[in-house]
PDB file of N, H, CA, C and O in Angstrom:
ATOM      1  N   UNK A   1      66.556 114.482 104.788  1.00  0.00           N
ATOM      2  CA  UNK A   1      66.943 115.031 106.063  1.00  0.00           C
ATOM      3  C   UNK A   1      68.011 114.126 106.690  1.00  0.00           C
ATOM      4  O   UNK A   1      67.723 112.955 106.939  1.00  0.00           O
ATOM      5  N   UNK A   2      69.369 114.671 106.988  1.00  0.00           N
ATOM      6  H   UNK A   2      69.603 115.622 106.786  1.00  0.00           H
ATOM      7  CA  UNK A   2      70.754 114.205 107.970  1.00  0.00           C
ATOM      8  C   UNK A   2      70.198 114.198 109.590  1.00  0.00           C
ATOM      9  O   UNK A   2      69.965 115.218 110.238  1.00  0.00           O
ATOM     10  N   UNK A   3      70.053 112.863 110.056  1.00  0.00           N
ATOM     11  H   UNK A   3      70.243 112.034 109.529  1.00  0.00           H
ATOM     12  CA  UNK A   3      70.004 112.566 111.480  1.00  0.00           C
ATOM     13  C   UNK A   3      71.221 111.106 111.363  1.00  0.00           C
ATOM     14  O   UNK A   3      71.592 110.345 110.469  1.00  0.00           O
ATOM     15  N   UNK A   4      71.560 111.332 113.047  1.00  0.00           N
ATOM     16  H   UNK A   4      71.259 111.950 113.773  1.00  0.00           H
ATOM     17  CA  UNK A   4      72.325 110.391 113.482  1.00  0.00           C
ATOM     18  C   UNK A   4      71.376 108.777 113.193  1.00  0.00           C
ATOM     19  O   UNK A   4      70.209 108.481 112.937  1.00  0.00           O
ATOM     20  N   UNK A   5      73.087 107.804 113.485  1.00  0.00           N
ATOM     21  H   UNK A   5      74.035 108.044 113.692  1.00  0.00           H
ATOM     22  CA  UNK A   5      71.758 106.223 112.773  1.00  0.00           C
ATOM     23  C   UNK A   5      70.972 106.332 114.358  1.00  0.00           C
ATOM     24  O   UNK A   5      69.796 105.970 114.399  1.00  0.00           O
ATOM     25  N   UNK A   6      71.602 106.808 115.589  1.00  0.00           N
ATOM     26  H   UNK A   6      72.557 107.102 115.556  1.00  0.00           H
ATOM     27  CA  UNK A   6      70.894 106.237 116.433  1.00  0.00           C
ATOM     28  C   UNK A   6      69.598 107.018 116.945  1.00  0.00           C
ATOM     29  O   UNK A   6      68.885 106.782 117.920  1.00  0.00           O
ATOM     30  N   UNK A   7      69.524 107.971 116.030  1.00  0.00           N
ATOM     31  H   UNK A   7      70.104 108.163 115.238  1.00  0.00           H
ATOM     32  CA  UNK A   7      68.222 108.396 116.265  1.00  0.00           C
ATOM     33  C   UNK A   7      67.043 107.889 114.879  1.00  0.00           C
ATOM     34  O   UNK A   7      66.023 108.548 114.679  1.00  0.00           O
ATOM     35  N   UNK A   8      67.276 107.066 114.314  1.00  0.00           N
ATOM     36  H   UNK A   8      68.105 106.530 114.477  1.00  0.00           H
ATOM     37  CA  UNK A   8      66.375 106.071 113.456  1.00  0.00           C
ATOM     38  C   UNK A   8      65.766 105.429 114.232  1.00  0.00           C
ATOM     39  O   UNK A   8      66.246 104.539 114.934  1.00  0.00           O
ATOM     40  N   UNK A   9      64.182 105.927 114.209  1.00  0.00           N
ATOM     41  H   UNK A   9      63.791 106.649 113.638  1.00  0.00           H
ATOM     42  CA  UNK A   9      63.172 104.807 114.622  1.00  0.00           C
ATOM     43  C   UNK A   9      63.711 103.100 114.136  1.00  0.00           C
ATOM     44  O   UNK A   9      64.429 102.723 113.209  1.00  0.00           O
ATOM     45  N   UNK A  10      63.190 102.555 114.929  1.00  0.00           N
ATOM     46  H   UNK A  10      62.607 102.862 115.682  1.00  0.00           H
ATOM     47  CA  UNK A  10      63.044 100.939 114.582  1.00  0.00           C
ATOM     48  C   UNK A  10      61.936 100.734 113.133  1.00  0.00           C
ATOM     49  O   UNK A  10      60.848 101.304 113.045  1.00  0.00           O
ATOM     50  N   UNK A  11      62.423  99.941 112.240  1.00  0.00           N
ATOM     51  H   UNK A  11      63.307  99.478 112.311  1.00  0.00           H
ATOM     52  CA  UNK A  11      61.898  99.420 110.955  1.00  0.00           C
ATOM     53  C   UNK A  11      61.759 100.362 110.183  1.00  0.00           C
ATOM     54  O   UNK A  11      60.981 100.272 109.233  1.00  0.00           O
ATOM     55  N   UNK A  12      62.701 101.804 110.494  1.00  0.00           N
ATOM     56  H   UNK A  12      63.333 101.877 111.266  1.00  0.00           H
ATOM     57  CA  UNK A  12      62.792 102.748 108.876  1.00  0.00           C
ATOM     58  C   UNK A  12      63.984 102.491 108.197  1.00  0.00           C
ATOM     59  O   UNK A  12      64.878 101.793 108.676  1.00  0.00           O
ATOM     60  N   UNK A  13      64.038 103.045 107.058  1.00  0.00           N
ATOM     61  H   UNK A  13      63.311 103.612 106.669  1.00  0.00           H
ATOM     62  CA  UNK A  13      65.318 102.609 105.934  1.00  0.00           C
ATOM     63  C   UNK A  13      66.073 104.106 105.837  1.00  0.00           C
ATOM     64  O   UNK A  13      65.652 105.261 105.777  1.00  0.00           O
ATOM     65  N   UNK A  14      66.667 103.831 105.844  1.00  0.00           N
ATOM     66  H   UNK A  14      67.009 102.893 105.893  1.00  0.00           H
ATOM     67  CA  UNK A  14      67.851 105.080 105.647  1.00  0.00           C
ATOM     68  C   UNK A  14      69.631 104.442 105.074  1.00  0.00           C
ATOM     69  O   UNK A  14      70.240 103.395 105.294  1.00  0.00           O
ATOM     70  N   UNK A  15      69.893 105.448 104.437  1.00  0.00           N
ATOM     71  H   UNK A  15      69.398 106.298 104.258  1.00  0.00           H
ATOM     72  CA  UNK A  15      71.036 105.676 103.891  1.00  0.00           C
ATOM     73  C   UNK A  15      72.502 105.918 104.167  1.00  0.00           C
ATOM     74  O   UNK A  15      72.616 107.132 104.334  1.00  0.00           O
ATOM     75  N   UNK A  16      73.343 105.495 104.256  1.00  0.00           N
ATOM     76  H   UNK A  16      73.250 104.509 104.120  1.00  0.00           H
ATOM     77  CA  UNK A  16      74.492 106.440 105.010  1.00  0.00           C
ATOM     78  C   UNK A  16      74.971 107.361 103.707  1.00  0.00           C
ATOM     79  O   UNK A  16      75.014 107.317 102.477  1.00  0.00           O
ATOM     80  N   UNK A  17      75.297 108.220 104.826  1.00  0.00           N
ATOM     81  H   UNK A  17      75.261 108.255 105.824  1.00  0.00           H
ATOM     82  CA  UNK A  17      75.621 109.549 104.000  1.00  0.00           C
ATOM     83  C   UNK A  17      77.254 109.983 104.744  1.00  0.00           C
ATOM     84  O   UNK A  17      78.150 110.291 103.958  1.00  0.00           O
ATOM     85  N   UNK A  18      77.431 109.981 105.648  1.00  0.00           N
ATOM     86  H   UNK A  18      76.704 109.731 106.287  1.00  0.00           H
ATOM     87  CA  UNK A  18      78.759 110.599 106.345  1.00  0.00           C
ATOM     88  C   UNK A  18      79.169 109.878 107.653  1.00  0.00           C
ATOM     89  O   UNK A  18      78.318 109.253 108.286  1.00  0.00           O
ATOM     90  N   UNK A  19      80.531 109.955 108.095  1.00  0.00           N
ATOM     91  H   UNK A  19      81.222 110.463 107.581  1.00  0.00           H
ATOM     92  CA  UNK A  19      80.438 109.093 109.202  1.00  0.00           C
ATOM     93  C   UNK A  19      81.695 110.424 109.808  1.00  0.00           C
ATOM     94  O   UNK A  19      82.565 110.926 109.096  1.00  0.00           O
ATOM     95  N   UNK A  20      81.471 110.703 111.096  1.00  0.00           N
ATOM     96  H   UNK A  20      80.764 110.295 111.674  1.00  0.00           H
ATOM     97  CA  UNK A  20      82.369 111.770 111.663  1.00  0.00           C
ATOM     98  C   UNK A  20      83.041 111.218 112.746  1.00  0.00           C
ATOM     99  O   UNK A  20      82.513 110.884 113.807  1.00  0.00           O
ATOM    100  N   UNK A  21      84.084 111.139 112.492  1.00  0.00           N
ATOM    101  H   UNK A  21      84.514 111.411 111.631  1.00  0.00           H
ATOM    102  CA  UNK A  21      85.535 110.486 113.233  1.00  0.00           C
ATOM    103  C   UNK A  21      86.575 110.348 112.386  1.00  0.00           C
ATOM    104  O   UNK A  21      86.728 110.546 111.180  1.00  0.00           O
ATOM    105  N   UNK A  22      87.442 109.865 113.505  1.00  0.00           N
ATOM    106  H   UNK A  22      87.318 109.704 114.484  1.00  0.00           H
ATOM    107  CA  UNK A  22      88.827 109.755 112.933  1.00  0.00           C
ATOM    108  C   UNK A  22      88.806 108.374 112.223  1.00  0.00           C
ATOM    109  O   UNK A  22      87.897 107.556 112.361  1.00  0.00           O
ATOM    110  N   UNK A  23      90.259 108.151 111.200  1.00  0.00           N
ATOM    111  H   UNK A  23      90.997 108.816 111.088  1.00  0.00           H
ATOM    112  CA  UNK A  23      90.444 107.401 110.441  1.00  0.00           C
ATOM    113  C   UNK A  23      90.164 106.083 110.695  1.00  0.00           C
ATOM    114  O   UNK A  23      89.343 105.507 109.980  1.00  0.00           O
ATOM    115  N   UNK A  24      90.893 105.315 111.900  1.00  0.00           N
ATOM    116  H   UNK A  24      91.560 105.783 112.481  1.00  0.00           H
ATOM    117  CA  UNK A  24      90.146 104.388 112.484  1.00  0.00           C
ATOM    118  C   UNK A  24      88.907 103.537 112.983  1.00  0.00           C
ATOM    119  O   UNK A  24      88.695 102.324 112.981  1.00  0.00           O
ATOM    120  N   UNK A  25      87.966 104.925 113.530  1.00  0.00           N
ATOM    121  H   UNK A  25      88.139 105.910 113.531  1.00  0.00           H
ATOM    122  CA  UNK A  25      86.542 104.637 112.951  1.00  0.00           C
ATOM    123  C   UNK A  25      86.014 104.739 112.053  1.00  0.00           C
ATOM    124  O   UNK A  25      84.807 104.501 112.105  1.00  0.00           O
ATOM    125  N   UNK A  26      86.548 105.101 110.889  1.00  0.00           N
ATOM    126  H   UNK A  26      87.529 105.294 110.847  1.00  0.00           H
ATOM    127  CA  UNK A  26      85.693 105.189 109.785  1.00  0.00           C
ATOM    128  C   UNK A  26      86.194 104.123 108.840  1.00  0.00           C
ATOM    129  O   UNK A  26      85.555 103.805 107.837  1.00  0.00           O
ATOM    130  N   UNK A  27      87.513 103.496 109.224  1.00  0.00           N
ATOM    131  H   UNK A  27      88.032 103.754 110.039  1.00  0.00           H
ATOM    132  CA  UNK A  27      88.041 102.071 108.615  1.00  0.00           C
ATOM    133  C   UNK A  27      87.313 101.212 109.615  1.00  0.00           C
ATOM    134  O   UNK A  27      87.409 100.121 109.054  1.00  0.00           O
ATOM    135  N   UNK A  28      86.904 101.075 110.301  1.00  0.00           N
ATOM    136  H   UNK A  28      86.826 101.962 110.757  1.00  0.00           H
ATOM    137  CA  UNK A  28      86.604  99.691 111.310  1.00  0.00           C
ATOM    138  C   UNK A  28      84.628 100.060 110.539  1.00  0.00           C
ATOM    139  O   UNK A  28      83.901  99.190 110.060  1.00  0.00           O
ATOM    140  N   UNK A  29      84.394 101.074 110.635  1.00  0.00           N
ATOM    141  H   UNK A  29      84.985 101.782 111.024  1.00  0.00           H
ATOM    142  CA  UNK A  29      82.649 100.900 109.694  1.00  0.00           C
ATOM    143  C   UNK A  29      82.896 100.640 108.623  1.00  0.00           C
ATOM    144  O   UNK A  29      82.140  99.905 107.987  1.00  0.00           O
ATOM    145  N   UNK A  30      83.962 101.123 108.107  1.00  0.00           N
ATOM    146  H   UNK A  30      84.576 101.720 108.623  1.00  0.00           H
ATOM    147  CA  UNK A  30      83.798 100.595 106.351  1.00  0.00           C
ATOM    148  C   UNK A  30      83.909  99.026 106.305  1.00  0.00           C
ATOM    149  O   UNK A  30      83.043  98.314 105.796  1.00  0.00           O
ATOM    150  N   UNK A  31      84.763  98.682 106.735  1.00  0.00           N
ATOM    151  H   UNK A  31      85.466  99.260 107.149  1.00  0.00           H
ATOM    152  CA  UNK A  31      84.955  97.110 106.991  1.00  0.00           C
ATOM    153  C   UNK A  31      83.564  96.777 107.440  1.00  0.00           C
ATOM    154  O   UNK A  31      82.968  96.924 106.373  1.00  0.00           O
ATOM    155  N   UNK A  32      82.614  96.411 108.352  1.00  0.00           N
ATOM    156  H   UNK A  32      83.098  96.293 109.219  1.00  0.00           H
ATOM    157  CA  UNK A  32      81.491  96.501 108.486  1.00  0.00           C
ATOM    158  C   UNK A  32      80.535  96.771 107.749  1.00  0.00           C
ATOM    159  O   UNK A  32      79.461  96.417 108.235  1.00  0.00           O
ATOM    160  N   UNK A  33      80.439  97.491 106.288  1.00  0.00           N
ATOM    161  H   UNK A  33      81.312  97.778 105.893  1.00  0.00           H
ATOM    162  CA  UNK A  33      79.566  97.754 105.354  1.00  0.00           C
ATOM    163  C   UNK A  33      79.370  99.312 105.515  1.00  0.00           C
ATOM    164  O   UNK A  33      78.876  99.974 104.602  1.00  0.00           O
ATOM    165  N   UNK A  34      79.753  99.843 106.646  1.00  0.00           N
ATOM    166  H   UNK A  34      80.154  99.305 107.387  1.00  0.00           H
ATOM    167  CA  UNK A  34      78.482 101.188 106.938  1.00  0.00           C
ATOM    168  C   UNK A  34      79.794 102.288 105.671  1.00  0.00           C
ATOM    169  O   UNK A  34      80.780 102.880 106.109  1.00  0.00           O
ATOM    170  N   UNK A  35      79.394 102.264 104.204  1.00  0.00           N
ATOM    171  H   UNK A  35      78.593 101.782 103.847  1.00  0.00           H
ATOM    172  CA  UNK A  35      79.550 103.145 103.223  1.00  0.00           C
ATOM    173  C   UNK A  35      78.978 104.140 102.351  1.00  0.00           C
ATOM    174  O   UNK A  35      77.884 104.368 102.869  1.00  0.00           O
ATOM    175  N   UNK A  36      79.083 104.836 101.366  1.00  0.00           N
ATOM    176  H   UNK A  36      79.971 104.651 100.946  1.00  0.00           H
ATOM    177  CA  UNK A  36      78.025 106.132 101.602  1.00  0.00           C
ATOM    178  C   UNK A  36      77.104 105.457 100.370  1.00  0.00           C
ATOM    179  O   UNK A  36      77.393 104.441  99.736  1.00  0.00           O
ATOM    180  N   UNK A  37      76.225 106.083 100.248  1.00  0.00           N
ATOM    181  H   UNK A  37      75.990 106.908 100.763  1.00  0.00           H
ATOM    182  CA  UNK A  37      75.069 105.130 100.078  1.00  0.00           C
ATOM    183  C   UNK A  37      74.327 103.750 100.732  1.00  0.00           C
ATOM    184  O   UNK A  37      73.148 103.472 100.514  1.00  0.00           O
ATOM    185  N   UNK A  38      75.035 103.120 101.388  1.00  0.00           N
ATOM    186  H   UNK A  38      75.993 103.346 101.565  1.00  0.00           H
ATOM    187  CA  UNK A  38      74.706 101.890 102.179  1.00  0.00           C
ATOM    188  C   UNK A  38      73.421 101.654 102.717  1.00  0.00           C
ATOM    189  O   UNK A  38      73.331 102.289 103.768  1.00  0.00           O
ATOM    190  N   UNK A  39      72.246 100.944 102.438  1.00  0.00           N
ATOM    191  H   UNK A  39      72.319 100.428 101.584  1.00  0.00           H
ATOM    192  CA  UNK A  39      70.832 101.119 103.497  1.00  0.00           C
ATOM    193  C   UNK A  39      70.976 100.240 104.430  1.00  0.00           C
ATOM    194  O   UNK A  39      71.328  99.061 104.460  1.00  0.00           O
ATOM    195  N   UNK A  40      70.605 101.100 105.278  1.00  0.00           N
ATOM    196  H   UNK A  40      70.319 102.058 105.254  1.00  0.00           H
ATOM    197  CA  UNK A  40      70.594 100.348 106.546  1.00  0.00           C
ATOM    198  C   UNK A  40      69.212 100.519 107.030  1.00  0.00           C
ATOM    199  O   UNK A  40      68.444 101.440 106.750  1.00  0.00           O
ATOM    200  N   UNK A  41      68.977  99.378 107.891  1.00  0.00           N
ATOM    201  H   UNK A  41      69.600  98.630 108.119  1.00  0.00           H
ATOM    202  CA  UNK A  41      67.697  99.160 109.012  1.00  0.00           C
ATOM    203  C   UNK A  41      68.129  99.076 110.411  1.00  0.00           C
ATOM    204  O   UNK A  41      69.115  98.449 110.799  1.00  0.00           O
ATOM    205  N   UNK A  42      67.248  99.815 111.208  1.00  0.00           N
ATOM    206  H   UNK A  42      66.447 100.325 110.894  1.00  0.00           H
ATOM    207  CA  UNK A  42      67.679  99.628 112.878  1.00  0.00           C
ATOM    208  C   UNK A  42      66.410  98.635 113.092  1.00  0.00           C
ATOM    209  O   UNK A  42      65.302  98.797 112.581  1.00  0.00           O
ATOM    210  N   UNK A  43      66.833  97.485 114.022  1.00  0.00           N
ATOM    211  H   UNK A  43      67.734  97.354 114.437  1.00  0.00           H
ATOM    212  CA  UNK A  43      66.588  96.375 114.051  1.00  0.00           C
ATOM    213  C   UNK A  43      65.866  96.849 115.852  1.00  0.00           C
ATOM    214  O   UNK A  43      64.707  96.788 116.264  1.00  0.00           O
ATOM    215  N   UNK A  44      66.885  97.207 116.404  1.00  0.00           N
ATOM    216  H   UNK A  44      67.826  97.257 116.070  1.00  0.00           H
ATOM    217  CA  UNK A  44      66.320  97.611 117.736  1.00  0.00           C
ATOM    218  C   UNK A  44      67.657  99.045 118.564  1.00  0.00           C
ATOM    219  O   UNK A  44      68.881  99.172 118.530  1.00  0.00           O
ATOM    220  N   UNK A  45      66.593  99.779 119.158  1.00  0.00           N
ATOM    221  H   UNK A  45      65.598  99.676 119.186  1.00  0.00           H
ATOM    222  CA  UNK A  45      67.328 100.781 119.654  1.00  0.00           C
ATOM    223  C   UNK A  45      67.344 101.374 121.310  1.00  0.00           C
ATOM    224  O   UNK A  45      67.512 102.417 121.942  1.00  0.00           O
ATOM    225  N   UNK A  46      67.047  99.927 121.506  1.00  0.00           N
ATOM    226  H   UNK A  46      66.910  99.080 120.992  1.00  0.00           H
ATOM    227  CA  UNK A  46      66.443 100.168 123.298  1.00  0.00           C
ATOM    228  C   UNK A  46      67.629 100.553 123.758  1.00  0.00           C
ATOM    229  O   UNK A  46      68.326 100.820 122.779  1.00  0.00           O
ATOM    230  N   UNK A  47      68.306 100.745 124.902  1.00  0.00           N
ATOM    231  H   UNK A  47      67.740 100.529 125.698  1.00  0.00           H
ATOM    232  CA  UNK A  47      69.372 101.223 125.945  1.00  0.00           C
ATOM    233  C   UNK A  47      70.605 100.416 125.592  1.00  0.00           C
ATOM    234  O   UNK A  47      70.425  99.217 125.378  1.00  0.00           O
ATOM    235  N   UNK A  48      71.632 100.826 125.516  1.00  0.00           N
ATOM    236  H   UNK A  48      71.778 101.800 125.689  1.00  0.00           H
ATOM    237  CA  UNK A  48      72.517  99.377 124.957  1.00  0.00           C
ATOM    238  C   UNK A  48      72.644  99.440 123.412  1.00  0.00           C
ATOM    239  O   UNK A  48      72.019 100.178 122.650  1.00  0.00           O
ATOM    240  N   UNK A  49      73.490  98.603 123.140  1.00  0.00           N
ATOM    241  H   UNK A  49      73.997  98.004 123.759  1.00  0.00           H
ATOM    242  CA  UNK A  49      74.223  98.493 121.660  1.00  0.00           C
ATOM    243  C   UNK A  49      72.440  98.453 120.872  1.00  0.00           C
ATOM    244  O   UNK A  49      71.306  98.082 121.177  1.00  0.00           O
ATOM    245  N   UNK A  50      73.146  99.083 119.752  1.00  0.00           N
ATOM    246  H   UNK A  50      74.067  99.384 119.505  1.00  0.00           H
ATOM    247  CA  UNK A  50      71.804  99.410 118.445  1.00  0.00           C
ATOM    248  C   UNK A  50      72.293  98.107 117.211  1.00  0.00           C
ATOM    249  O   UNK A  50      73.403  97.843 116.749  1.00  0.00           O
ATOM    250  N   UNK A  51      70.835  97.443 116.939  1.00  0.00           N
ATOM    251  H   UNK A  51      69.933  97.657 117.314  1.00  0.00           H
ATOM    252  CA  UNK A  51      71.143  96.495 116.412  1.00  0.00           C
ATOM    253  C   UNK A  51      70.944  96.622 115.102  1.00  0.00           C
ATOM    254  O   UNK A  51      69.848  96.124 114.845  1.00  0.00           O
ATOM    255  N   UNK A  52      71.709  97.247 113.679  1.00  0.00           N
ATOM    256  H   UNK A  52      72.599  97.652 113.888  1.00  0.00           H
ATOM    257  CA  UNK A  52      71.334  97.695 112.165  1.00  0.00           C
ATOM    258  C   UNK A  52      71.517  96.046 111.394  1.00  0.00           C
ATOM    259  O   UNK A  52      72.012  94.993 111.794  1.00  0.00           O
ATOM    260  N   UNK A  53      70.918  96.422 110.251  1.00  0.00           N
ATOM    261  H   UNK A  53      70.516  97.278 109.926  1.00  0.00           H
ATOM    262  CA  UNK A  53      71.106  95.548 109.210  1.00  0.00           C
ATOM    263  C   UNK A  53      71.776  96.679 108.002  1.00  0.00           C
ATOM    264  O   UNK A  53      71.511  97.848 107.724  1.00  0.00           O
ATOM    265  N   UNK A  54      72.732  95.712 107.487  1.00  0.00           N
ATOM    266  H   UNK A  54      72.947  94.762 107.713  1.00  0.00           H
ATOM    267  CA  UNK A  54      73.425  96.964 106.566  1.00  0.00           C
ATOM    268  C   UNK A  54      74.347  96.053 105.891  1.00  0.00           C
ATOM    269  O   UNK A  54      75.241  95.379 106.402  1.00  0.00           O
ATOM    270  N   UNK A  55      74.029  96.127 104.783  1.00  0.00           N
ATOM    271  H   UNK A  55      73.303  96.674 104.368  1.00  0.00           H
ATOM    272  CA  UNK A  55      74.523  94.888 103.559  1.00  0.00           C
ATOM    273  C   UNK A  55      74.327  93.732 103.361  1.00  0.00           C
ATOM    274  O   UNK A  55      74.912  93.045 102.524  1.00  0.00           O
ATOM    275  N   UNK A  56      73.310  93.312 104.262  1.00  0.00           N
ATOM    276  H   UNK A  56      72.835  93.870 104.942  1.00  0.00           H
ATOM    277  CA  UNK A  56      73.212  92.106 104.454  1.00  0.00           C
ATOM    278  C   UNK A  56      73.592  91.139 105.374  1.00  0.00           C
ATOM    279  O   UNK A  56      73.650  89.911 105.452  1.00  0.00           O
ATOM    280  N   UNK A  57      73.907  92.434 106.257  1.00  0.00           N
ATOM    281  H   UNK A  57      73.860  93.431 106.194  1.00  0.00           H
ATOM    282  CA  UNK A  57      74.543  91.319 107.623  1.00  0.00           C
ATOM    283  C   UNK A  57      74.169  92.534 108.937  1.00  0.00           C
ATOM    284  O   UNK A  57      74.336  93.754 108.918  1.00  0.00           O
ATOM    285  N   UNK A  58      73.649  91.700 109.956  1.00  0.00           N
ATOM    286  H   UNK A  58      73.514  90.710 109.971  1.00  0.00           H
ATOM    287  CA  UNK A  58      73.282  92.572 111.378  1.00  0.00           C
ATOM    288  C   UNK A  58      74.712  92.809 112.069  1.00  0.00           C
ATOM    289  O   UNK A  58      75.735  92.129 112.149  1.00  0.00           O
ATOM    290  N   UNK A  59      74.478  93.585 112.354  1.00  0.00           N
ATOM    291  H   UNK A  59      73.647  94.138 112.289  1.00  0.00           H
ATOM    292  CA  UNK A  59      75.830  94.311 113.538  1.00  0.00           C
ATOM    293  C   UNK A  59      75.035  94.975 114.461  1.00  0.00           C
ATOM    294  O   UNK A  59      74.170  95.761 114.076  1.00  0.00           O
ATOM    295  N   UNK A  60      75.279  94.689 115.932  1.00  0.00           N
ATOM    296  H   UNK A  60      75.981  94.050 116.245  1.00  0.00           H
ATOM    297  CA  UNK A  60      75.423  95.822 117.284  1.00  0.00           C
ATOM    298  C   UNK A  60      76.629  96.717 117.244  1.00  0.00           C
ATOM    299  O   UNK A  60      77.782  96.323 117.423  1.00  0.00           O
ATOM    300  N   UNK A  61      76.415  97.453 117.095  1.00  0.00           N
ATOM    301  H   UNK A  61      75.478  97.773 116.950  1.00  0.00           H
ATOM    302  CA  UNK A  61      77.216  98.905 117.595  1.00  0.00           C
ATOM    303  C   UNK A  61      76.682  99.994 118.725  1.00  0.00           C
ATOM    304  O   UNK A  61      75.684 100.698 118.573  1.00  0.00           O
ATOM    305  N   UNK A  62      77.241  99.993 119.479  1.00  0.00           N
ATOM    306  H   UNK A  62      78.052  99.422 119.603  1.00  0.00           H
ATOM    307  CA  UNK A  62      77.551 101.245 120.503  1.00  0.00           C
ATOM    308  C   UNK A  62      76.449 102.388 120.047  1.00  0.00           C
ATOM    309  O   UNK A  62      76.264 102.564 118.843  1.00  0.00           O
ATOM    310  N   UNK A  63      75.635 103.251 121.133  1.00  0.00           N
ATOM    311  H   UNK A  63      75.785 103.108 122.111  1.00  0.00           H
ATOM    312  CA  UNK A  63      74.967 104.124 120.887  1.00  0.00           C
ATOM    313  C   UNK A  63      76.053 105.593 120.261  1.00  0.00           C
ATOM    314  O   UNK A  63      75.924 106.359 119.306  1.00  0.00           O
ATOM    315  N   UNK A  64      76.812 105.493 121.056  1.00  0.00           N
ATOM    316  H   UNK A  64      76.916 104.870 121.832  1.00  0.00           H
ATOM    317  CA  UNK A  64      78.168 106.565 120.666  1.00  0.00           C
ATOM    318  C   UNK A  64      78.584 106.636 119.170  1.00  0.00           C
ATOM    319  O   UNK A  64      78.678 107.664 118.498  1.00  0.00           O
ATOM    320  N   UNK A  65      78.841 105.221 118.726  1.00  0.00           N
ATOM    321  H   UNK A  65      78.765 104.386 119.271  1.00  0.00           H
ATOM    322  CA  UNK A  65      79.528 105.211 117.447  1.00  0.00           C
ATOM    323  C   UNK A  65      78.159 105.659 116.770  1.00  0.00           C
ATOM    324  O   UNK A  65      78.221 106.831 116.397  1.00  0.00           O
ATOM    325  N   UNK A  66      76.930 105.039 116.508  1.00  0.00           N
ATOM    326  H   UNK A  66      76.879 104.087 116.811  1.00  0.00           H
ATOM    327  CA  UNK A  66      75.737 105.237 115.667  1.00  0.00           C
ATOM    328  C   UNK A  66      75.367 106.627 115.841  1.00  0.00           C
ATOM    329  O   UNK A  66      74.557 107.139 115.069  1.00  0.00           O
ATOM    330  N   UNK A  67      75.904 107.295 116.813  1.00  0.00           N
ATOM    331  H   UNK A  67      76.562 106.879 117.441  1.00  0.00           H
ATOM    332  CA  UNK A  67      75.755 109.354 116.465  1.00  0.00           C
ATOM    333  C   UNK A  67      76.827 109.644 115.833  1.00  0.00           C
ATOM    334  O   UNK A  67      76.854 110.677 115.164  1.00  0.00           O
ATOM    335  N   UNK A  68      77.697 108.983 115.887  1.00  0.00           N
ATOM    336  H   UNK A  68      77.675 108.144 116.430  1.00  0.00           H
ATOM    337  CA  UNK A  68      79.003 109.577 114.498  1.00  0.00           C
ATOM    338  C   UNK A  68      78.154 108.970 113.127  1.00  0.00           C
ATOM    339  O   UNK A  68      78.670 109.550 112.172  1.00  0.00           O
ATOM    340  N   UNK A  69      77.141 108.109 112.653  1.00  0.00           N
ATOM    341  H   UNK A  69      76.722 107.638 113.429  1.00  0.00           H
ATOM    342  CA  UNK A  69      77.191 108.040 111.493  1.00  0.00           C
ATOM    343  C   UNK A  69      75.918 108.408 111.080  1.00  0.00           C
ATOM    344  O   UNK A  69      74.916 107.888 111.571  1.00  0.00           O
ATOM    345  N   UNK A  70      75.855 109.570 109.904  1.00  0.00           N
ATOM    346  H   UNK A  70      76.669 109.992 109.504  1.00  0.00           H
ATOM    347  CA  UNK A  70      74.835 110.632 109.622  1.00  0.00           C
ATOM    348  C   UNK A  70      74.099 109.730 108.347  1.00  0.00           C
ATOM    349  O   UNK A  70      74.730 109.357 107.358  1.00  0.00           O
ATOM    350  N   UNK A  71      72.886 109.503 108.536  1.00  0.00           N
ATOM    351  H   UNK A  71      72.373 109.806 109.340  1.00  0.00           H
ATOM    352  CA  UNK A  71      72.403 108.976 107.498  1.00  0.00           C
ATOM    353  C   UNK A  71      71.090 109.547 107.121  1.00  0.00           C
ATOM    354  O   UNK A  71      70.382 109.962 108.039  1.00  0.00           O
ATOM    355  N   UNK A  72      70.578 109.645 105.655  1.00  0.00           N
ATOM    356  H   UNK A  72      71.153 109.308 104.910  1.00  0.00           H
ATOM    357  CA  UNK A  72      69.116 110.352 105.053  1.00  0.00           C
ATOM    358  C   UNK A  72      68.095 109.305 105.066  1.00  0.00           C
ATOM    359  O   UNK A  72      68.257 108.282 104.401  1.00  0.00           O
ATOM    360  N   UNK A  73      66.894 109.527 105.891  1.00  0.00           N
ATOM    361  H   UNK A  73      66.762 110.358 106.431  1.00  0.00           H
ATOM    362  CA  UNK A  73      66.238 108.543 106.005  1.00  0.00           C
ATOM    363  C   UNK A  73      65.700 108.556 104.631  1.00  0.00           C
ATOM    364  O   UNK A  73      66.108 109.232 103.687  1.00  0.00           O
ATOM    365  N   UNK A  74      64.636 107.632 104.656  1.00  0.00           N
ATOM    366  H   UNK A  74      64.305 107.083 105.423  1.00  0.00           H
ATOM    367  CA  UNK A  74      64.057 107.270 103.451  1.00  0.00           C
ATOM    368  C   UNK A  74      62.246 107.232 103.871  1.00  0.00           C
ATOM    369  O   UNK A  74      61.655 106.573 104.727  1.00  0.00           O
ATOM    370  N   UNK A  75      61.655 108.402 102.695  1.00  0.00           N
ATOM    371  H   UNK A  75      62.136 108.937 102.000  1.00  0.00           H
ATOM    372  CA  UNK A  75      60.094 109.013 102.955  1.00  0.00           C
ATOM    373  C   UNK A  75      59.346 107.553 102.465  1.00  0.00           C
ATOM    374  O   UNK A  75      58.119 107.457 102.468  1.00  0.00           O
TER     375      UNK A  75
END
């Protein structure tokens, strides 16, 4: 199932699958790791920047940007 990263509960694993924006955002995530297949973990998703793990390195990103990127959780 395709949900946004920022609707990933805290401590599930999911996948990236698609990222919807323009070229720029989707070069500034790739640089960042967020690529298709990529697992990522949401670390925390309270009000305010969402904190993933994704390749091996934590990043905060924007609640905005984490609904552009569509990822398949993992059962």
């Amino acid at each position: 199932m395709l949900m946004p990263l920022a609707m990933l509960p805290p401590c599930r694993r999911a996948f990236v699958k698609n990222i919807l924006g323009g070229r720029g955002l989707i070069r500034r995530l790739t640089e960042l790791g967020f690529t298709p297949d990529a697992e990522v973990h949401v670390f925390k998703s309270s009000p305010g920047p969402i904190l993933v793990s994704v390749r091996g390195s934590r990043v905060a990103i924007g609640w905005g940007v984490a609904m552009k990127i569509l990822v398949e959780v993992v059962e």
